[in-house]
Structures are given as C-alpha cells and as structure tokens.
N, C-alpha and C positions, 0 to 999 in steps of 0.2 A: 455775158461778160463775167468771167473771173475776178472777186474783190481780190484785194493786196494779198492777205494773209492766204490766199487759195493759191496764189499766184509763187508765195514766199515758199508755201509747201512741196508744193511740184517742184521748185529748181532745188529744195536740196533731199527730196527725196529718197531717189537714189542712193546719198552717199549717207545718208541716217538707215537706211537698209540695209547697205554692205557691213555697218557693224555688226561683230560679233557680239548675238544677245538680242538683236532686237526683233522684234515681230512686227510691227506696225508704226506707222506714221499719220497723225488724222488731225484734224481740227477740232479742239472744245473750248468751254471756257472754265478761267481759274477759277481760283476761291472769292476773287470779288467780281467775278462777273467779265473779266474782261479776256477777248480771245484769247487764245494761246495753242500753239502748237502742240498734240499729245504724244510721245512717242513711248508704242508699249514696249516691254522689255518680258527677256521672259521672267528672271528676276536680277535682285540687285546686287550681281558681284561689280565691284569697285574698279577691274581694270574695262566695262561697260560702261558704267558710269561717268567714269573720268575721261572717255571719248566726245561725248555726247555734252553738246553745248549747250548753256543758258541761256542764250537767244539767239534769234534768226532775226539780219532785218529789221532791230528793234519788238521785235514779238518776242513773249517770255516762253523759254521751253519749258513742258513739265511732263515728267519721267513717273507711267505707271507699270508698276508690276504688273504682270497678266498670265504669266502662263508660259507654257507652251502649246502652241495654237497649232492645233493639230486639222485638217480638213478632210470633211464627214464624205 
C-alpha cells in the first residue's frame, strides 16, 4: 500500500515533468527531517522555477539542481 506522500507524487507527476527544466521527481526529506517532495531541475533559471510549486497536498516542495541527466 502506497503512504500519502507516494500517493501525492504519482498524481502530480506527470505535470512536474512536462515542465521545461526538470529532470526528476522523488521523495526525500528536508532539512528538519521531515518528507518532502524532491523535484531535480537541471538548473535554476527563474522562468523554471517560478512554475514549480511550494507544495503538494500540504507536503513541502523542494527544488534541487542536478544536472542534466543524461542515460548511460
């Protein structure tokens, strides 16, 4: 059985993907511990950024740079 936050991931998945800039979508946790949705980006230009919401669901989002993720 899928907890909330796995549940919360999966429905907005998709439409955190279709933005331009991002690479990923995952689950970790913040800086105090507590869940939060991860979504990588490849980096932080501003018209990315300012798509990409502060939270899902009441979960906090948090935005890391990563790259671009290229597969081997």
């Amino acid at each position: 059985m899928k907890s909330l936050i796995q549940q919360v991931k999966a429905q907005h998945e998709a439409e955190l993907m279709a933005i331009p800039g991002v690479v990923s979508v995952g689950i970790g946790k913040g800086e105090k511990g507590e869940a939060v949705i991860v979504v990588g980006v490849e980096d932080e230009r501003k018209e990315t950024l300012s798509i990409i919401p502060e939270s899902l669901s009441g979960y906090p989002v948090e935005v890391r740079p990563l790259g671009r993720i290229v597969a081997q």
